[in-house]
DSSP file (Angstrom, degrees, kcal/mol; ACC not computed):
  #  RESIDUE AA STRUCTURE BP1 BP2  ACC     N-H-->O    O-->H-N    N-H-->O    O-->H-N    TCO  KAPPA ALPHA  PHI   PSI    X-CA   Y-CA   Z-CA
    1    1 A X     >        0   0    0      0, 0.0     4,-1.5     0, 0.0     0, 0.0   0.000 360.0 360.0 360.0 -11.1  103.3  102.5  116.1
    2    2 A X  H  >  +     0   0    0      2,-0.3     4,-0.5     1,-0.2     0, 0.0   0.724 360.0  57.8 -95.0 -25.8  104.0   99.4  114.1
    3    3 A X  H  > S+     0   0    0      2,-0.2     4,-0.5     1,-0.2     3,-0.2   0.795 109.8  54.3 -64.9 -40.8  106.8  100.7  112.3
    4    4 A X  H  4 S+     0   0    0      1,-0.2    -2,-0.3     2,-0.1     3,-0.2   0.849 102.3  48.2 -29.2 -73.3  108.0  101.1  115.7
    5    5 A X  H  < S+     0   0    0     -4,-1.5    -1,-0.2     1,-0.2    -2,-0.2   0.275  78.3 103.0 -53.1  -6.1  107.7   98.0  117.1
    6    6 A X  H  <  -     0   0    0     -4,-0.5    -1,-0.2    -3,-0.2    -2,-0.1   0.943  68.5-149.2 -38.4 -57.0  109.4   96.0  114.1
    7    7 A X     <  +     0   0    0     -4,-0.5    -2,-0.1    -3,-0.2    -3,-0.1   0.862  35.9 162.6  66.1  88.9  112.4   95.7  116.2
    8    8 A X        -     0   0    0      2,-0.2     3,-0.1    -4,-0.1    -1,-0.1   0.048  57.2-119.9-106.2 -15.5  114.4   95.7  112.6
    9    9 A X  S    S+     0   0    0      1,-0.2     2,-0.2     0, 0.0    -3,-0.0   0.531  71.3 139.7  79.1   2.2  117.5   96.6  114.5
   10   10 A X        -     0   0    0      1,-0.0    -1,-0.2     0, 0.0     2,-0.2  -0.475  60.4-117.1 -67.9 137.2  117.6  100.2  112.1
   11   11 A X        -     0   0    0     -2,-0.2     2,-0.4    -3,-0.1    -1,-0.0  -0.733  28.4-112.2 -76.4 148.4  118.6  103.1  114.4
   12   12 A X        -     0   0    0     -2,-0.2     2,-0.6     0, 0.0    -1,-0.0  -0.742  29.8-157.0 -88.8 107.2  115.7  105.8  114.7
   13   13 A X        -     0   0    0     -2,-0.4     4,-0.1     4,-0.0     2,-0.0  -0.860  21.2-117.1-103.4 139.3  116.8  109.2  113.0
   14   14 A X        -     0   0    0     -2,-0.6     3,-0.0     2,-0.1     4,-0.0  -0.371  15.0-132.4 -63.6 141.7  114.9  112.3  114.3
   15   15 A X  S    S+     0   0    0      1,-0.1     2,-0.3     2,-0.0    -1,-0.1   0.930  99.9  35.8 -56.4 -56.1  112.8  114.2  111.5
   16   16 A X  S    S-     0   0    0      3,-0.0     2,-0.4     2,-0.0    -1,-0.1  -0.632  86.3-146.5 -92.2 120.0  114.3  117.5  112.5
   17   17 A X    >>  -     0   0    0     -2,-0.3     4,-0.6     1,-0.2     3,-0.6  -0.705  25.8-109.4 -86.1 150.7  117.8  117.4  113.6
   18   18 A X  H >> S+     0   0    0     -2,-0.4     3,-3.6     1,-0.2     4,-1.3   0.977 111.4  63.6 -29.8 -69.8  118.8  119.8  116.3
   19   19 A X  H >4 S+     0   0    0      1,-0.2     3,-1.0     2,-0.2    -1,-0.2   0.883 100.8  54.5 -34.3 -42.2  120.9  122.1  114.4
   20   20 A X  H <4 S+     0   0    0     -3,-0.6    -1,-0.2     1,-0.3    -2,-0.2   0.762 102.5  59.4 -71.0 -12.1  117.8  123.0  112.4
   21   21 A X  H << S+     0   0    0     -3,-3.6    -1,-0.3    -4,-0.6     2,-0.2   0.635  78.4 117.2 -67.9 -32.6  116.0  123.9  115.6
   22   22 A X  S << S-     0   0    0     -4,-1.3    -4,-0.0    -3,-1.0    -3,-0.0  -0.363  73.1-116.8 -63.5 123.9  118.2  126.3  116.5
   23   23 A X        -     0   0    0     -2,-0.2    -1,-0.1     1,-0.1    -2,-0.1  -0.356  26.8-153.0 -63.1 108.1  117.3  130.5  116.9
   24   24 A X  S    S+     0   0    0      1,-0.2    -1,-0.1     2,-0.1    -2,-0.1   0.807  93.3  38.6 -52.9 -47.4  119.6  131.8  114.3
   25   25 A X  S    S-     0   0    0      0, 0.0    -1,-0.2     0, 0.0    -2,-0.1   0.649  91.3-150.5 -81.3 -45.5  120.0  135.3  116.1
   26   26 A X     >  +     0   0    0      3,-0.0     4,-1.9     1,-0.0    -2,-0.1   0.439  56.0 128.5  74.3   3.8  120.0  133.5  119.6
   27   27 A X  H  > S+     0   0    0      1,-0.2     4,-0.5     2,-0.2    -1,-0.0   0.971  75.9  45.2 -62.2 -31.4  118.3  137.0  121.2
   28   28 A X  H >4 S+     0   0    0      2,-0.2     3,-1.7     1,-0.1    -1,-0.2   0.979 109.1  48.5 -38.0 -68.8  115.7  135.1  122.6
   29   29 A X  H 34 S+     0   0    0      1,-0.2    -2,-0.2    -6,-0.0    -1,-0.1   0.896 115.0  56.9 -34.9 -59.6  118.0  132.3  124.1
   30   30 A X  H 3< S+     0   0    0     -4,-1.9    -1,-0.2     2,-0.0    -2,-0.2   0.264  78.9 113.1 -38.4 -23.6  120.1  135.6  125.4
   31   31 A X  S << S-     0   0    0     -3,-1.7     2,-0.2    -4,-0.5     6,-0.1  -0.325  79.2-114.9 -80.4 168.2  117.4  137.4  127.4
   32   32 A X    >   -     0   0    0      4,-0.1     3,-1.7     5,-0.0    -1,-0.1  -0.645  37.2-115.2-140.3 132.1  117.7  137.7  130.9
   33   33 A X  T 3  S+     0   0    0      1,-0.3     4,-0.1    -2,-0.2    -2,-0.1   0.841 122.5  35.1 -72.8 -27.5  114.5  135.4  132.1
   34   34 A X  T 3  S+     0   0    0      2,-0.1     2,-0.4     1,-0.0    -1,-0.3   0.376 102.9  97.6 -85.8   0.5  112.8  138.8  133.7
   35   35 A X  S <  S-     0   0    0     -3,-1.7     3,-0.1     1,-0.0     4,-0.1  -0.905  82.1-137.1 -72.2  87.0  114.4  140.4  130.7
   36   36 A X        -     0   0    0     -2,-0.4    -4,-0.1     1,-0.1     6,-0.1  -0.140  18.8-141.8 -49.4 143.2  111.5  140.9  127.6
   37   37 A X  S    S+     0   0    0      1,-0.2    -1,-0.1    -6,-0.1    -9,-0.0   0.911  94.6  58.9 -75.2 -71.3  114.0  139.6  124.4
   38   38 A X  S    S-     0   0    0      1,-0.2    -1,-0.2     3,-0.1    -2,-0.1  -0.313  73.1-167.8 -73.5 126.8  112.2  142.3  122.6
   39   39 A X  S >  S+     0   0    0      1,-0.2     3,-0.9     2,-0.1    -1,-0.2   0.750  95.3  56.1 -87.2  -5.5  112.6  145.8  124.3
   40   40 A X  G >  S+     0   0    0      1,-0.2     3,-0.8     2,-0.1     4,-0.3   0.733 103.8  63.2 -72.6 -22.4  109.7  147.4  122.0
   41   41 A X  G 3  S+     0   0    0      1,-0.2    -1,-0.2     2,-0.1     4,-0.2   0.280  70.6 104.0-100.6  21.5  107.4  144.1  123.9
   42   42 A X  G <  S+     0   0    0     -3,-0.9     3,-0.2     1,-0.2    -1,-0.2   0.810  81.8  45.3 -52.2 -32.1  108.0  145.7  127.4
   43   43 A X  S X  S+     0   0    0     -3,-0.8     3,-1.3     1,-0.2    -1,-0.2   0.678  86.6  97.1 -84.5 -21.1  104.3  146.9  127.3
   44   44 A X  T 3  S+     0   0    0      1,-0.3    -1,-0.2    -4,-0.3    -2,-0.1   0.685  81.2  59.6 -53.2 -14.9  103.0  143.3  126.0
   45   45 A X  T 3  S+     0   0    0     -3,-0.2    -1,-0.3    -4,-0.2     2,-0.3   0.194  78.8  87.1 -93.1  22.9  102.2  142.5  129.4
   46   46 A X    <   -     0   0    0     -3,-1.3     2,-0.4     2,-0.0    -3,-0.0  -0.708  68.3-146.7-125.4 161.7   99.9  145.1  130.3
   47   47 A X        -     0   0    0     -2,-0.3     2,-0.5     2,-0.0    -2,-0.0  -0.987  19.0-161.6-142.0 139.2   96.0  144.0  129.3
   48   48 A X        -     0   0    0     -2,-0.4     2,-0.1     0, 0.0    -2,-0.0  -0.980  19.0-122.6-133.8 128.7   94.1  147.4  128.3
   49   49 A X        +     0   0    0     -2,-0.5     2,-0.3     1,-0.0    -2,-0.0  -0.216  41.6 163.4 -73.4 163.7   90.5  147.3  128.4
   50   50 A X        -     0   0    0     -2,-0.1     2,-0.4     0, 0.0    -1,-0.0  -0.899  47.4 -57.8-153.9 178.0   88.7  148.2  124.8
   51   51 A X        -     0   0    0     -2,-0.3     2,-0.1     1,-0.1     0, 0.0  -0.449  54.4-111.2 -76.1 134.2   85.3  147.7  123.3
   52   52 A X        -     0   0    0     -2,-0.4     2,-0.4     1,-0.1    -1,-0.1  -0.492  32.1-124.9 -64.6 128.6   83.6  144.0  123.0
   53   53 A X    >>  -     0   0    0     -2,-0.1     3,-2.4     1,-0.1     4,-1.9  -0.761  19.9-116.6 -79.1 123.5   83.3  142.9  119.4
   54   54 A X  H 3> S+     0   0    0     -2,-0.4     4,-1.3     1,-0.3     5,-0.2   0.726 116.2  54.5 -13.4 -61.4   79.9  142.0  118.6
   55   55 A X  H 3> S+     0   0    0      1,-0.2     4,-1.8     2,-0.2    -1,-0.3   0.805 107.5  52.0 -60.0 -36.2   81.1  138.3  117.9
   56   56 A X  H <> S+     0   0    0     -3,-2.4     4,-1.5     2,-0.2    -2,-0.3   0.821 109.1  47.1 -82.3 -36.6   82.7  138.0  121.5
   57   57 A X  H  X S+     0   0    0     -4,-1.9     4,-1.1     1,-0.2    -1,-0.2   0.878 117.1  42.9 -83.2  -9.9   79.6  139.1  123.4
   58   58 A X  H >X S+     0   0    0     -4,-1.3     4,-2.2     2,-0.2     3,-0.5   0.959 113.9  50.5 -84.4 -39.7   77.2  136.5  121.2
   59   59 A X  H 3X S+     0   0    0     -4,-1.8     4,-1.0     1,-0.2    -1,-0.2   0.905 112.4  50.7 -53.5 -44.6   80.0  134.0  121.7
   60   60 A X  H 3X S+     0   0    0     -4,-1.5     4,-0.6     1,-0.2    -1,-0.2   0.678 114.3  44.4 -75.2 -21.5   79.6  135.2  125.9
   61   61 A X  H <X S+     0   0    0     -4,-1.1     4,-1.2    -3,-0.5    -1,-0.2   0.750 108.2  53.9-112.3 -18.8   75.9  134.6  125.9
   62   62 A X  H  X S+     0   0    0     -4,-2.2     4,-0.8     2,-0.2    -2,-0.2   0.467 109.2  51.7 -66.5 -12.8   75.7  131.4  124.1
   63   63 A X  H  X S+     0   0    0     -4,-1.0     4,-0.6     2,-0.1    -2,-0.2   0.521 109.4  44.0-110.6   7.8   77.9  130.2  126.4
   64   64 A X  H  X S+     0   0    0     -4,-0.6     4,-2.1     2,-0.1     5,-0.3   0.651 117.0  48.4 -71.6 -34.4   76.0  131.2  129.7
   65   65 A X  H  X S+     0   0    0     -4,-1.2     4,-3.1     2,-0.2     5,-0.4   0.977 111.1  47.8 -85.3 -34.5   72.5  130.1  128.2
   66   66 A X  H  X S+     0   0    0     -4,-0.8     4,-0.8     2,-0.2    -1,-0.2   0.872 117.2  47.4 -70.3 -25.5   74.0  126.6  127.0
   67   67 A X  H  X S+     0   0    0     -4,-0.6     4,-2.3     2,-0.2     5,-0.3   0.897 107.7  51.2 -20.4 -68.4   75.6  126.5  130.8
   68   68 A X  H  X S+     0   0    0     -4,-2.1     4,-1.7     2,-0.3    -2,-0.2   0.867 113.0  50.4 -68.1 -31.9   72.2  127.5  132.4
   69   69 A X  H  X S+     0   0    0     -4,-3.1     4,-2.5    -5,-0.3    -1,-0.2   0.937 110.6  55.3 -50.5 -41.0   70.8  124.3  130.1
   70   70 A X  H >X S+     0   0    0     -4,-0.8     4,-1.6    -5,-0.4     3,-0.6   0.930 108.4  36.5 -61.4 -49.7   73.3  122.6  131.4
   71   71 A X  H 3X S+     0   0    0     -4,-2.3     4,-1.2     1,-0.2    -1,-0.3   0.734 112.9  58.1 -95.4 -26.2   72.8  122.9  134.9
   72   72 A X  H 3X S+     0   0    0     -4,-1.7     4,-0.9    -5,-0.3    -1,-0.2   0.759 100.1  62.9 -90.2   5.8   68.9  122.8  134.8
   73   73 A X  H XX S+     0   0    0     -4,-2.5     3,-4.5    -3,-0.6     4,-1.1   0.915 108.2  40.8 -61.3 -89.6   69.2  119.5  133.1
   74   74 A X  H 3< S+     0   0    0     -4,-1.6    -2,-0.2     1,-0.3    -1,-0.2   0.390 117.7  46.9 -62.9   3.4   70.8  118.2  136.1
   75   75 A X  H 3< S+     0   0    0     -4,-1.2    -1,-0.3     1,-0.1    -2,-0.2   0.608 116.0  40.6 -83.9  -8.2   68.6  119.9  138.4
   76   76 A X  H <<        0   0    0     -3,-4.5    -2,-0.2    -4,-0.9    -3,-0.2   0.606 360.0 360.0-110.6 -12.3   65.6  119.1  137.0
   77   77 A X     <        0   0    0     -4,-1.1    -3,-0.1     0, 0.0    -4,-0.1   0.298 360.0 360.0  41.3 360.0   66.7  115.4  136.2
């Protein structure tokens, strides 16, 4: 922020210029906004249940018992 404020009267050039920002292919840009850009990622919206990975249910039960700490802290005062 101090390079900032200098008030040194230099004009501020952006790190990234536009041009370089730009979607080379533009199919994205192109899609139709209820339109998937990709037509193979029509299904990408769909959430399909599967089996819980070991690490997601320990992750799910460490965070109900540190909750249930939580909350008998502040009943219990």
């Amino acid at each position: 922020m101090a390079d900032h404020d200098a008030g040194d009267g230099a004009e501020e050039e952006w790190r990234f210029p536009l041009s370089e920002l730009e979607d080379g292919d533009g199919d994205a840009v192109d899609a139709a906004p209820d339109e998937p850009a990709d037509p193979d990622a029509a299904d990408s919206g769909t959430i399909e249940a599967g089996d819980p990975s070991l690490e997601g249910a320990v992750f799910l039960l460490l965070g109900v018992v540190f909750a249930l700490f939580v909350v008998s802290r502040l009943v219990a005062g």
